[in-house]
C-alpha beads as a LAMMPS data file, in Angstrom:
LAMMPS data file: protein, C-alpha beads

263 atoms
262 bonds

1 atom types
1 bond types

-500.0 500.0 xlo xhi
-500.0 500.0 ylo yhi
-500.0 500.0 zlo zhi

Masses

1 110.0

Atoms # bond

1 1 1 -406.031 -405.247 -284.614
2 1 1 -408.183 -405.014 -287.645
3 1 1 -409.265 -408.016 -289.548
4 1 1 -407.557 -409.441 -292.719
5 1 1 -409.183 -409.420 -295.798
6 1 1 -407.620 -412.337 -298.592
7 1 1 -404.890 -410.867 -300.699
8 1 1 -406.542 -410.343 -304.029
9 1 1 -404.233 -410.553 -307.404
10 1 1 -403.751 -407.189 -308.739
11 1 1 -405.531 -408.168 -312.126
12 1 1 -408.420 -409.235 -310.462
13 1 1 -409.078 -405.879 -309.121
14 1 1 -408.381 -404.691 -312.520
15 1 1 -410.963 -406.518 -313.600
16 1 1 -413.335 -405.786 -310.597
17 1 1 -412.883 -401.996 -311.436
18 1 1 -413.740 -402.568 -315.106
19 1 1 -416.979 -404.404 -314.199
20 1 1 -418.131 -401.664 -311.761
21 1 1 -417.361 -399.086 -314.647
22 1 1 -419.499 -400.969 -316.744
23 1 1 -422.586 -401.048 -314.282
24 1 1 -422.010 -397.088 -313.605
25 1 1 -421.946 -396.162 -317.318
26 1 1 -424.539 -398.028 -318.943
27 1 1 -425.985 -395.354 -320.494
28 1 1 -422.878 -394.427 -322.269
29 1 1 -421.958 -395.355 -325.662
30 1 1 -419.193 -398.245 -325.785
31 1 1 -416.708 -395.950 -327.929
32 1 1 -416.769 -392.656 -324.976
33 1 1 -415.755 -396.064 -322.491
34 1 1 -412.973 -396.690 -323.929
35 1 1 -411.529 -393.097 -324.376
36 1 1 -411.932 -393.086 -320.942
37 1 1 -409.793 -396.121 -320.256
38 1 1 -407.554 -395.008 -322.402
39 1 1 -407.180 -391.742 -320.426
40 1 1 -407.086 -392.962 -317.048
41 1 1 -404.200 -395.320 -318.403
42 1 1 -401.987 -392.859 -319.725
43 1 1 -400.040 -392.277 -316.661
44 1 1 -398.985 -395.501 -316.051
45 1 1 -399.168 -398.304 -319.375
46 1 1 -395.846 -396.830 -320.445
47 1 1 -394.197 -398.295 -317.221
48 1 1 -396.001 -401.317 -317.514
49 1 1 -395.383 -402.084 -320.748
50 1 1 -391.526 -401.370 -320.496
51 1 1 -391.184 -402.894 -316.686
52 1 1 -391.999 -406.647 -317.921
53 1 1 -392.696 -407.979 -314.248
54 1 1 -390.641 -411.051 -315.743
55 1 1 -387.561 -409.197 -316.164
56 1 1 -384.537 -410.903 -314.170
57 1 1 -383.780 -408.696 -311.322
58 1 1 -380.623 -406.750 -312.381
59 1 1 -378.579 -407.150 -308.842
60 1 1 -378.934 -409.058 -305.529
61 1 1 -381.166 -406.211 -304.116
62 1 1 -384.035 -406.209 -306.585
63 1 1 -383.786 -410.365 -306.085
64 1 1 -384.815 -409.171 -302.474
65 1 1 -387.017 -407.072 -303.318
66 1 1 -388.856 -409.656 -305.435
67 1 1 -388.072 -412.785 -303.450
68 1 1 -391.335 -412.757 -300.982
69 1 1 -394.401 -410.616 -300.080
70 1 1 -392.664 -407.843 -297.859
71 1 1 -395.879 -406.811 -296.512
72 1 1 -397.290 -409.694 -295.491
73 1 1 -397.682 -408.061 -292.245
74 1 1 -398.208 -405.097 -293.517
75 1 1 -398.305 -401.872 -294.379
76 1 1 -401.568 -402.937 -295.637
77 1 1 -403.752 -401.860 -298.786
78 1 1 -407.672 -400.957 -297.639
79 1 1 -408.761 -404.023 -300.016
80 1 1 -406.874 -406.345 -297.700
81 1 1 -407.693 -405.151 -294.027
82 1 1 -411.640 -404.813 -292.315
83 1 1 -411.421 -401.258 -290.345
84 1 1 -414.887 -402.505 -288.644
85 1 1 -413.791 -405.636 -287.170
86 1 1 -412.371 -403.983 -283.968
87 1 1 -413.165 -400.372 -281.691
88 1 1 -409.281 -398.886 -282.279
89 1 1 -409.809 -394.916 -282.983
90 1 1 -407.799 -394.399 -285.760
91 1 1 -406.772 -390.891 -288.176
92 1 1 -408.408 -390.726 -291.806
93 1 1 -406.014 -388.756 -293.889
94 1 1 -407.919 -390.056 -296.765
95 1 1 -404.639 -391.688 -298.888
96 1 1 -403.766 -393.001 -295.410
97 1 1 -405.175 -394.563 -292.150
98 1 1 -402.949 -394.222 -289.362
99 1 1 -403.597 -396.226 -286.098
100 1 1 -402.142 -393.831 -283.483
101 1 1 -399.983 -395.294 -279.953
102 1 1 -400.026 -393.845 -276.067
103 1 1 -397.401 -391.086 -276.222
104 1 1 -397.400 -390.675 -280.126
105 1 1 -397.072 -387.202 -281.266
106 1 1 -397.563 -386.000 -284.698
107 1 1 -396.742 -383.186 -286.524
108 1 1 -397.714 -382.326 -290.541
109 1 1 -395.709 -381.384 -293.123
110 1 1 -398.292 -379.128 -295.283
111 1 1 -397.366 -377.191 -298.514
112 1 1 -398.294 -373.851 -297.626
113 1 1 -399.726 -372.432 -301.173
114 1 1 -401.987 -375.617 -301.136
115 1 1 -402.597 -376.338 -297.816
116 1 1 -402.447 -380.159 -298.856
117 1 1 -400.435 -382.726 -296.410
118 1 1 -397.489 -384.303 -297.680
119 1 1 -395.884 -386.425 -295.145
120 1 1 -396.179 -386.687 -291.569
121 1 1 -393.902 -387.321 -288.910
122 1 1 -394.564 -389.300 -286.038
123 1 1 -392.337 -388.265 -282.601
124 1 1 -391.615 -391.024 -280.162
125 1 1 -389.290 -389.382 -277.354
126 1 1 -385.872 -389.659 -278.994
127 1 1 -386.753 -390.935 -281.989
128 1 1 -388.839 -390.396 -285.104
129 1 1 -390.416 -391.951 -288.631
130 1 1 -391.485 -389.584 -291.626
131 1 1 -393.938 -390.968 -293.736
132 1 1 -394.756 -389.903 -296.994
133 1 1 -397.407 -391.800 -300.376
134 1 1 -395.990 -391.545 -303.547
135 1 1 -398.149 -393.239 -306.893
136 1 1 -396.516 -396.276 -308.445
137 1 1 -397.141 -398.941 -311.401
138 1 1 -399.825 -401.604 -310.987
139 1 1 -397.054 -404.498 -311.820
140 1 1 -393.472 -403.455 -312.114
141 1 1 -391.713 -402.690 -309.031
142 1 1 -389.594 -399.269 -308.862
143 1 1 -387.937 -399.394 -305.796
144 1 1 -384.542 -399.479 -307.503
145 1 1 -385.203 -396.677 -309.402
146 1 1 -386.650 -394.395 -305.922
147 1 1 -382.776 -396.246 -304.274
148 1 1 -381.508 -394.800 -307.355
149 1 1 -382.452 -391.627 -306.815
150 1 1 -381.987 -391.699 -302.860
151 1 1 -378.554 -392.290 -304.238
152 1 1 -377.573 -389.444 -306.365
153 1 1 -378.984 -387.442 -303.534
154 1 1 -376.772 -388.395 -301.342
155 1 1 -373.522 -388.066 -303.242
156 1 1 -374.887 -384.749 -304.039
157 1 1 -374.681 -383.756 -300.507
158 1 1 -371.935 -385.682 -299.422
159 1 1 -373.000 -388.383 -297.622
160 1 1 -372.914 -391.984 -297.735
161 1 1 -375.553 -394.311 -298.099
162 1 1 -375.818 -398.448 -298.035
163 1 1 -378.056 -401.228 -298.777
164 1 1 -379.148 -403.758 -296.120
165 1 1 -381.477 -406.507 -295.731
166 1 1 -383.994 -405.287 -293.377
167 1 1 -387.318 -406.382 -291.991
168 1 1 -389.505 -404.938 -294.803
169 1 1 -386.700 -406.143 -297.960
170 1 1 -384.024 -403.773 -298.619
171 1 1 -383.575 -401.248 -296.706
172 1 1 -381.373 -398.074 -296.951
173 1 1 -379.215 -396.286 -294.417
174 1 1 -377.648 -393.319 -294.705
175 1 1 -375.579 -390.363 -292.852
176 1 1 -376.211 -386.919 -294.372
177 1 1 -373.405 -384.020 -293.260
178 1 1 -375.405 -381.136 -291.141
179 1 1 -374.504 -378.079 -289.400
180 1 1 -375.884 -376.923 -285.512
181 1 1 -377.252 -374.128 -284.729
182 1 1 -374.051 -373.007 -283.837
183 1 1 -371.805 -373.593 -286.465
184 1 1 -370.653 -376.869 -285.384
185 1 1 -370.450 -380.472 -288.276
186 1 1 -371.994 -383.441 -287.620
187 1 1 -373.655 -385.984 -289.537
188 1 1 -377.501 -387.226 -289.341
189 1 1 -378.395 -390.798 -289.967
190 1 1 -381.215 -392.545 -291.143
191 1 1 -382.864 -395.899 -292.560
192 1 1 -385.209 -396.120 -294.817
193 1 1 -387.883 -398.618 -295.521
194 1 1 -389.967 -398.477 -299.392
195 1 1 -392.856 -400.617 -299.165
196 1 1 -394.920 -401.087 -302.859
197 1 1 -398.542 -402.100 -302.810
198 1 1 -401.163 -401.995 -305.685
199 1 1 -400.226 -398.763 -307.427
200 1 1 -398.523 -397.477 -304.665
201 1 1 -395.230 -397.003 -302.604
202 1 1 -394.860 -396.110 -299.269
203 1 1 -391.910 -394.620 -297.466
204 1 1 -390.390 -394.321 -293.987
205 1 1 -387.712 -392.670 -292.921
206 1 1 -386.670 -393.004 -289.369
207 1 1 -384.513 -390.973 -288.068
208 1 1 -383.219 -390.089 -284.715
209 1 1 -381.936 -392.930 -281.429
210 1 1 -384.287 -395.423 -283.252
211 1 1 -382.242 -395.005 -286.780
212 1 1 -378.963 -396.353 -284.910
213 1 1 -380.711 -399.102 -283.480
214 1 1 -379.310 -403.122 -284.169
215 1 1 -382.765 -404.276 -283.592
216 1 1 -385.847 -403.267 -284.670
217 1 1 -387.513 -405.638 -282.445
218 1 1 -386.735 -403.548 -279.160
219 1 1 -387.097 -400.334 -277.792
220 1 1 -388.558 -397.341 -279.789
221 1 1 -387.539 -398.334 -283.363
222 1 1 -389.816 -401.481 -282.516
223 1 1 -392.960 -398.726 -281.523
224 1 1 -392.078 -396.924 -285.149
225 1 1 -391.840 -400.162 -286.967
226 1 1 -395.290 -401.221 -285.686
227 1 1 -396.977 -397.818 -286.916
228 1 1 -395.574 -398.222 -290.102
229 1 1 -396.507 -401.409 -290.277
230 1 1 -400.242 -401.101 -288.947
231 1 1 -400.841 -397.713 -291.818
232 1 1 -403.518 -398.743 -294.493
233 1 1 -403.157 -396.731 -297.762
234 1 1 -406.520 -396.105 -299.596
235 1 1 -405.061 -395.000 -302.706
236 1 1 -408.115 -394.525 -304.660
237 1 1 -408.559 -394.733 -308.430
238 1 1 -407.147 -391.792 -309.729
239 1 1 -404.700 -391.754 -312.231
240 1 1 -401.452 -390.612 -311.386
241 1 1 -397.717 -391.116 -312.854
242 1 1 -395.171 -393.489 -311.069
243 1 1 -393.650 -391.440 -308.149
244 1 1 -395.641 -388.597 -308.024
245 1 1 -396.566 -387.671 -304.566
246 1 1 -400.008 -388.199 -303.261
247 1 1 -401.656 -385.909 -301.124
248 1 1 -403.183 -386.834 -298.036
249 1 1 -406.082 -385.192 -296.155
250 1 1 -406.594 -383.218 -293.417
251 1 1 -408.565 -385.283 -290.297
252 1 1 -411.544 -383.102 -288.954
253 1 1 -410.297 -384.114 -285.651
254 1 1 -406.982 -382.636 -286.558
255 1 1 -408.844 -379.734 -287.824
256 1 1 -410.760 -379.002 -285.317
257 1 1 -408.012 -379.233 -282.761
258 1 1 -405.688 -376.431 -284.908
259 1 1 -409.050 -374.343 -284.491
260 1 1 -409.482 -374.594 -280.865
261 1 1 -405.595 -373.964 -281.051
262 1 1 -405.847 -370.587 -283.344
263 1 1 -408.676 -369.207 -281.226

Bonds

1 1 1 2
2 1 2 3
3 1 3 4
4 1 4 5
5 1 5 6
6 1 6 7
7 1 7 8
8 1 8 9
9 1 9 10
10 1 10 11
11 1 11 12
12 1 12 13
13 1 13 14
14 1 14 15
15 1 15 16
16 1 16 17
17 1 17 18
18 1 18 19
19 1 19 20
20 1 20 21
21 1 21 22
22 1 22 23
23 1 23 24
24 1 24 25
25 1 25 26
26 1 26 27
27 1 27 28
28 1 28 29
29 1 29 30
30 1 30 31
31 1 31 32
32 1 32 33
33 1 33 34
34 1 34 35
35 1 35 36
36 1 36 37
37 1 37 38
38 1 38 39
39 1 39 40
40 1 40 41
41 1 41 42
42 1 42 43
43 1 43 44
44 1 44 45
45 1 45 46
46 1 46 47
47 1 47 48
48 1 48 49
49 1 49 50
50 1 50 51
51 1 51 52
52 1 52 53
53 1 53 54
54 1 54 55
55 1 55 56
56 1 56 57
57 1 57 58
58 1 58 59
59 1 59 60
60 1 60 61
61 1 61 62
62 1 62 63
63 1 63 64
64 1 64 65
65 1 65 66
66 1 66 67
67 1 67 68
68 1 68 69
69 1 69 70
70 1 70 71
71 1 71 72
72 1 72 73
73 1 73 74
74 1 74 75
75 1 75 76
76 1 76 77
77 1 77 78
78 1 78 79
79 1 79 80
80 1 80 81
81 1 81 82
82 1 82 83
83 1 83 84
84 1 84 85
85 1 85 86
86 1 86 87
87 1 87 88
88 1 88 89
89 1 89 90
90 1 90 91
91 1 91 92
92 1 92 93
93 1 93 94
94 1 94 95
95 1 95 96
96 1 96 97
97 1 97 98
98 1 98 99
99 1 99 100
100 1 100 101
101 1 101 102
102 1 102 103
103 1 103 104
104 1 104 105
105 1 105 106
106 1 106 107
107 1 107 108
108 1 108 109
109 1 109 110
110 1 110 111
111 1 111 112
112 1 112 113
113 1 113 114
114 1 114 115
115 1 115 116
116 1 116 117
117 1 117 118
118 1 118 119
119 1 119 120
120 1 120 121
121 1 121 122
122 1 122 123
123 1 123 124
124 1 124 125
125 1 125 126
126 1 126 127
127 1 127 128
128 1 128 129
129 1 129 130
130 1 130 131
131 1 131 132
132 1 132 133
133 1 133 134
134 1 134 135
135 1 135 136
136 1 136 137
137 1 137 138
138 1 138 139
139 1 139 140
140 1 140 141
141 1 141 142
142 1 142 143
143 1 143 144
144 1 144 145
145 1 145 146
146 1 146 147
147 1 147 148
148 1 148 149
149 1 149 150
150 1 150 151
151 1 151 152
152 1 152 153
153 1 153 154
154 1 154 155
155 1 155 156
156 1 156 157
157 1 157 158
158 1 158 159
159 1 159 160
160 1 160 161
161 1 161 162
162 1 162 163
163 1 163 164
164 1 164 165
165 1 165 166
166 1 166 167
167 1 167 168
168 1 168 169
169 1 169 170
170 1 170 171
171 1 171 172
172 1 172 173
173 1 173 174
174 1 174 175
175 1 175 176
176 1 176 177
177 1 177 178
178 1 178 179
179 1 179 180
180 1 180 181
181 1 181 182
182 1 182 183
183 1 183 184
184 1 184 185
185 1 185 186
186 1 186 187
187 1 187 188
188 1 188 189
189 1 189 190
190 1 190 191
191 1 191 192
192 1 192 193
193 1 193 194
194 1 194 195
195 1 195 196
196 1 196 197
197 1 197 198
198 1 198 199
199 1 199 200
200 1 200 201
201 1 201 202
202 1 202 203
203 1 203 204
204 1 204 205
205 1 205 206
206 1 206 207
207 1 207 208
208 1 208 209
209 1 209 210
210 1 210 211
211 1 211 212
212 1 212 213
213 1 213 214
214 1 214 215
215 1 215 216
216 1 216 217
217 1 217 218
218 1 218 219
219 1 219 220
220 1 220 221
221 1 221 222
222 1 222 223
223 1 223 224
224 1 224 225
225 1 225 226
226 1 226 227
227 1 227 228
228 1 228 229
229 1 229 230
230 1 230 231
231 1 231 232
232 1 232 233
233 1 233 234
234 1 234 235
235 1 235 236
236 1 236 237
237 1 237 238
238 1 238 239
239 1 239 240
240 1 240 241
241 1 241 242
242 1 242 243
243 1 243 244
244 1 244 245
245 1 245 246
246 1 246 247
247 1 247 248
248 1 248 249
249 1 249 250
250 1 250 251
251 1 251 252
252 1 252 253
253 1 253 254
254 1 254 255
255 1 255 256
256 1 256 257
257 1 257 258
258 1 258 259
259 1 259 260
260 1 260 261
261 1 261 262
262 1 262 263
């Protein structure tokens, strides 16, 4: 697999981006810089001024959440992994780099006025992970607040929903009430894994033979928890507001493939 980069503090790569803004805009004057800064913070200082990362964790499940480096093993930030260092063929979706599996089939889910990708889902006979890249703040973590929300969500519709410790922190598990085709009740489960990284979270929601599963360490929830933990997220430096959804991008390979399809 591809090689690991060391871990660099978040504030260091603050600082790393400040330097190579410097060096790009000499030629402007030091008062349009910091308007600049200013703007490209926006979206996020509030959060990191209010969301002290010193706080005291409010329940046992944000003391999980902050008790060790979840992603020590990954999902992995582009700054930490080297792509080159090994031959795998892997998708560019631009926000994310997925390292594909024998048998792995993928399908997009692609807002039709935009045409922009918002999640994909990754089929492994039975079973099945959506992944989606939502924006979050450089140093606070929000994963209560996106549990929070999973939450009300599920009351809304009925279900239930509880917190475990799982192999990426806490991890969520539902069952959501749904109806056959033909007419008949049932109920859907589902666990959920939120992974935060520099200025982003990452979610997977697997669904299917592999959501029931005891173990993720056998079977097909182990293939699903291997691809989510082998994606590296290239977030980029665009400024964007805690939880907002980021887009990914469209593969040519992909592309070309629908084409040959179409024609």
């Amino acid at each position: 697999m591809f090689g690991r980069k060391r871990r660099v503090d978040e504030d260091d790569l603050e600082d790393v981006d400040d330097d190579l803004a410097d060096d790009e805009d000499d030629d402007e004057s030091e008062e349009d810089i910091e308007e600049e800064d200013e703007d490209e913070d926006d979206a996020e200082e509030d959060y990191d001024d209010e969301d002290d990362v010193d706080e005291e964790p409010e329940d046992e499940w944000e003391a999980l959440d902050a008790s060790r480096d979840w992603r020590e093993d990954g999902p992995f930030d582009i700054s930490e992994v080297d792509l080159d260092a090994d031959d795998i063929q892997r998708l560019d979706f631009g926000s994310l780099i997925v390292t594909p599996f024998d048998g792995m089939q993928l399908q997009l889910q692609v807002k039709q006025d935009t045409e922009q990708v918002q999640a994909l889902l990754v089929v492994d006979k039975k079973s099945a992970i959506e992944v989606a890249l939502f924006a979050a703040p450089a140093k606070a973590l929000m994963l209560a607040e996106v549990r929070g929300d999973m939450q009300e969500a599920t009351d809304e519709a009925g279900g239930t929903m509880t917190l475990v410790k799982g192999p990426l922190g806490t991890e969520v598990r539902r069952k959501l009430p749904v109806e056959s085709s033909d007419g008949k009740k049932a109920s859907q489960a589902s666990r959920t894994w939120l992974v935060q990284g520099p200025k982003w979270l990452l979610r997977g929601v697997l669904m299917g033979q592999a959501a029931l599963a005891n173990d993720v360490s056998k079977g097909e929830a182990q293939l699903l928890f291997e691809f989510f933990c082998n994606l590296v997220v290239r977030r980029g430096g665009s400024p964007r507001v805690p939880g907002d959804l980021i887009p990914l991008d469209m593969p040519a390979s992909v592309s070309a493939g629908l084409a040959e399809k179409s024609d």
